[in-house]
C-alpha positions as CSV (number, residue, x, y, z in Angstrom):
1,X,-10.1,-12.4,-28.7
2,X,-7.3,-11.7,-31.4
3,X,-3.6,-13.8,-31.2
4,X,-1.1,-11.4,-31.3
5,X,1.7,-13.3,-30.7
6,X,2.5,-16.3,-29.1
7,X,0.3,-17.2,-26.1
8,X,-0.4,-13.3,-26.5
9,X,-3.9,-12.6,-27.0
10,X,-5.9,-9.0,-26.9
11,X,-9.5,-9.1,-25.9
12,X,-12.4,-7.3,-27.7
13,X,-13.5,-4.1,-27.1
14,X,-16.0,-1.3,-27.6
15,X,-14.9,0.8,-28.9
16,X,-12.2,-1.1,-30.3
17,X,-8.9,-0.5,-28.3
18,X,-10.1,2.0,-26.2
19,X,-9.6,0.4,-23.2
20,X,-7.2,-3.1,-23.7
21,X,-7.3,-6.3,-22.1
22,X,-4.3,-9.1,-22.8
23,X,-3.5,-12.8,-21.7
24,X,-0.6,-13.9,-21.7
25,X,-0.4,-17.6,-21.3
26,X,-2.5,-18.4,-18.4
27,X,-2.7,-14.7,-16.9
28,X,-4.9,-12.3,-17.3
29,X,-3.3,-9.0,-17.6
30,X,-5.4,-5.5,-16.4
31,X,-9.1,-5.5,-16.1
32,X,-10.7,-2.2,-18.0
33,X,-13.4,0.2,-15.8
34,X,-16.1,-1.8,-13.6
35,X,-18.4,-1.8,-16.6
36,X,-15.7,-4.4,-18.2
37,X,-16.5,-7.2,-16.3
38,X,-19.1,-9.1,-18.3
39,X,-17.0,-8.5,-22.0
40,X,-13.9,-9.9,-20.4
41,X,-15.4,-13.2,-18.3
42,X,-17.3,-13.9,-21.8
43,X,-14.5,-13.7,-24.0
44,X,-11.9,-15.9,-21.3
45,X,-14.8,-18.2,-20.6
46,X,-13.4,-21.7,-21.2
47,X,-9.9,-21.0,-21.0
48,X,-6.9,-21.3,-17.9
49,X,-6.5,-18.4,-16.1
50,X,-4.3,-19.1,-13.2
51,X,-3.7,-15.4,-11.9
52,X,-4.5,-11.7,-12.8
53,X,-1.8,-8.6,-13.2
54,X,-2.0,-5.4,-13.6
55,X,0.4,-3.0,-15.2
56,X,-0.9,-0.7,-13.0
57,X,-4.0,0.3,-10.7
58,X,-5.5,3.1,-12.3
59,X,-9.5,3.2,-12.2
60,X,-10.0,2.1,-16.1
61,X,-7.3,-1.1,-15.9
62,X,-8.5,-2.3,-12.1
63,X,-11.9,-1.6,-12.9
64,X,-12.9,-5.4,-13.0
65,X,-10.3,-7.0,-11.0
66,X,-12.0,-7.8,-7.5
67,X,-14.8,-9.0,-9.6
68,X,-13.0,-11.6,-11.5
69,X,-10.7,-12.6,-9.1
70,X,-13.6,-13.5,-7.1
71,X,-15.2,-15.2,-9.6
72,X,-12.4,-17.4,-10.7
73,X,-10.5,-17.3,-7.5
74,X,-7.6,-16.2,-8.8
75,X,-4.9,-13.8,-6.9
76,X,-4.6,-10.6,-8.3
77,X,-0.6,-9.1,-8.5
78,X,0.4,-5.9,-8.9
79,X,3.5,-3.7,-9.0
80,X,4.7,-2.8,-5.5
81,X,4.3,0.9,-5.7
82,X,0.4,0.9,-6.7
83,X,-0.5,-2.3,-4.1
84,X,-1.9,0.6,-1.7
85,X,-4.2,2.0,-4.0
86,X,-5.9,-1.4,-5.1
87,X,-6.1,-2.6,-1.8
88,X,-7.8,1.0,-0.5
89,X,-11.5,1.9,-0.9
90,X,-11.5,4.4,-4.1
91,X,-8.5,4.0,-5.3
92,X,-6.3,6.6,-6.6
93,X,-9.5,9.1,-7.2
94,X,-9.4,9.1,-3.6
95,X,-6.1,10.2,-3.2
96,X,-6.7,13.2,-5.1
97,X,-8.5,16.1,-4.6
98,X,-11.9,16.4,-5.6
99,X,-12.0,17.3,-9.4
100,X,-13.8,16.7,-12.9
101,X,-11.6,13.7,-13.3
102,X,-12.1,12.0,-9.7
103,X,-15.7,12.4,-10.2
104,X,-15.7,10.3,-13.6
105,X,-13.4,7.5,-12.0
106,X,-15.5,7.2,-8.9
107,X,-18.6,6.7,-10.4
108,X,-18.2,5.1,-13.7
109,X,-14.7,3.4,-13.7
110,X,-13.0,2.4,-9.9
111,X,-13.7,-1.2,-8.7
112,X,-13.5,-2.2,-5.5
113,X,-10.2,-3.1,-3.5
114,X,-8.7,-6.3,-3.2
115,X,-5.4,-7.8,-1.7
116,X,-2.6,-7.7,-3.7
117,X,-1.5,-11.5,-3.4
118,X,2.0,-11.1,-4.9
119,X,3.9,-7.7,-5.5
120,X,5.7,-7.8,-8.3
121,X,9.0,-5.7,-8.6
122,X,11.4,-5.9,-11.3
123,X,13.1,-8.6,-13.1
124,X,9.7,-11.2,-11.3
125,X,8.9,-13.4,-14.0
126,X,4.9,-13.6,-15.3
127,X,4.0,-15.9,-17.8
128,X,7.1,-16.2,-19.6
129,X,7.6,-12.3,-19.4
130,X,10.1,-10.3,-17.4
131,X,8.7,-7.5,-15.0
132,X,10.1,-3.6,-15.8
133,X,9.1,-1.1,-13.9
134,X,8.0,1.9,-15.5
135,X,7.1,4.4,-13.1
136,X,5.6,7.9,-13.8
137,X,2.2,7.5,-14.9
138,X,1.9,5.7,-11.7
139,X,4.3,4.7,-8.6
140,X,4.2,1.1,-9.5
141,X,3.2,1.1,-13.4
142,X,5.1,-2.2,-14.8
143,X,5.5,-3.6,-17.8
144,X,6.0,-7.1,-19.4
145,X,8.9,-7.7,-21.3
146,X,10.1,-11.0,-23.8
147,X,13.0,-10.7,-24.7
148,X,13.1,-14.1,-27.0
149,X,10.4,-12.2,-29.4
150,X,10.4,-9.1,-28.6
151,X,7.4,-8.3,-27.0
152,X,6.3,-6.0,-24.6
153,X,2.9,-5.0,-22.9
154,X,3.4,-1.4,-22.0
155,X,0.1,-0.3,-20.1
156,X,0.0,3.6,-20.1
157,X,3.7,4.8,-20.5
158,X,2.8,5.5,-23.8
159,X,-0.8,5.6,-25.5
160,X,-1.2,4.6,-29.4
161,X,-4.2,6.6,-29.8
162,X,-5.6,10.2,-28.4
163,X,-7.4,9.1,-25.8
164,X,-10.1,12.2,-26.1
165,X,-10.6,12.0,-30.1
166,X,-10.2,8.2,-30.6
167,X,-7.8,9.2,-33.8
168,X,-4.8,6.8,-33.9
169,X,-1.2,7.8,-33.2
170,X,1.1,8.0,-30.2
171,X,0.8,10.2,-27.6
172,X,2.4,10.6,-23.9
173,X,-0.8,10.1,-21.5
174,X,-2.7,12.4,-20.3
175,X,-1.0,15.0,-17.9
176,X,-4.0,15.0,-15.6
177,X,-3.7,11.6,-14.7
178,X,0.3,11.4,-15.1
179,X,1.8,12.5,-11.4
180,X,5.3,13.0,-12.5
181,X,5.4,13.1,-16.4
182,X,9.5,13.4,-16.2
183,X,10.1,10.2,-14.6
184,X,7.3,9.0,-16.7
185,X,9.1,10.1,-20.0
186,X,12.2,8.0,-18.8
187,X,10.4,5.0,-18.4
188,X,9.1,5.6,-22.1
189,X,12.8,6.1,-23.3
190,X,14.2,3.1,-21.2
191,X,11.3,1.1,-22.9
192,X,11.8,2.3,-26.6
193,X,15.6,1.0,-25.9
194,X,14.7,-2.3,-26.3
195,X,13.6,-1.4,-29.8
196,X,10.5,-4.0,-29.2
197,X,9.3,-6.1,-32.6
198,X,5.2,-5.8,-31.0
199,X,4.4,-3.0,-28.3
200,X,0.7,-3.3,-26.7
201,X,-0.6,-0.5,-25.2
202,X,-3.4,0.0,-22.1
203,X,-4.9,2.5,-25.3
204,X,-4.6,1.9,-28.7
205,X,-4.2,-0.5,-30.8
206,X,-0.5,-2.6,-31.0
207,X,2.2,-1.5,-32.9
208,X,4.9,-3.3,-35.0
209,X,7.1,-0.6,-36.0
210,X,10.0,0.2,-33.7
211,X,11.4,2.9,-36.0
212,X,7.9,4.9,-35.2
213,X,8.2,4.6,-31.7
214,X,11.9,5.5,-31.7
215,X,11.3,8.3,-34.0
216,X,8.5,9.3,-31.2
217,X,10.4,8.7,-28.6
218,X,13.8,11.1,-30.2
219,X,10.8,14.0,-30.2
220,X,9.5,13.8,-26.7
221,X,10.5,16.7,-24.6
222,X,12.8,15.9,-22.0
């Protein structure tokens, strides 16, 4: 587990952030595919975690959630607009139609449901960070603002590597698995506004260059 900031730690990975995990203070924030499970109770073993949050409940960040909430007996929070699809059997793949990409999520990356104890919507406060919501990528993709460093946890608005090749870079995600990519490109440009000092991604590894990002950001279609 690598300090990033202040009570802002990312976990391990293989390969390395290919599919992040963060803490922030004493909550543990997304949970990888269902394969994740044993890499991320091995690396919080020993600490506080009080609760678990998503950014969003797509198959490879809810992955692990009913399992470690269970195991710690923790409550698991969520944005408002994605509670359904962690609570229902399947997830998002099974809201889809039957395709390439709901085969891989159903058998290699969706966990099992489990209740949403708190919906969060924005301006909710989560371990010292303020909720936005950033939808697009999903109905109720958040992300977890502090303002008194400049940090922010962005999930899948925006990916910092090419999720196919592994090279580095940004990238919007993947149209496939992006339901409305326009609303989804706002939420990137709202985001980029707050010119952030430390921007951690769902995929890739963090960035501390806001002039990148806004210079990204300036040549994204509208």
């Amino acid at each position: 587990m690598k300090q990033l900031a202040a009570d802002v730690y990312m976990l391990r990975g293989f390969p390395p952030n290919a599919i992040n995990v963060y803490v922030l203070g004493d909550v543990l924030i997304d949970a990888a595919t269902k394969l994740g499970e044993r890499r991320i109770m091995r690396q919080i073993a020993g600490r506080t975690v009080s609760a678990h949050a998503l950014t969003h409940a797509h198959p490879d960040h809810q992955g692990s959630s009913h399992a470690i909430c269970a195991r710690l007996g923790i409550p698991l929070w969520c944005g408002t607009g994605d509670a359904h699809a962690m609570e229902t059997p399947g997830g998002v793949a099974n809201s889809n139609p039957p395709s390439w990409k709901t085969f891989v999520q159903r058998r290699y990356w969706t966990g099992p449901p489990h209740p949403v104890a708190r919906a969060l919507n924005e301006g909710d406060a989560v371990a010292g960070f303020t909720v936005l919501e950033v939808p697009g990528h999903s109905p109720g993709h958040l992300a977890y603002w502090r303002e008194s460093d400049r940090v922010l946890v962005l999930g899948d608005v925006l990916t910092n590597m090419n999720v196919l090749t592994g090279a580095p870079g940004l990238h919007e995600p993947l149209a496939a698995f992006t339901p409305d990519p326009a609303r989804n490109r706002a939420s990137a440009r709202r985001v980029a506004a707050l010119e952030p000092a430390l921007v951690c991604f769902g995929h890739g590894p963090p960035l501390r260059d806001a002039r990148k990002l806004a210079a990204f950001i300036a040549a994204m279609p509208q």
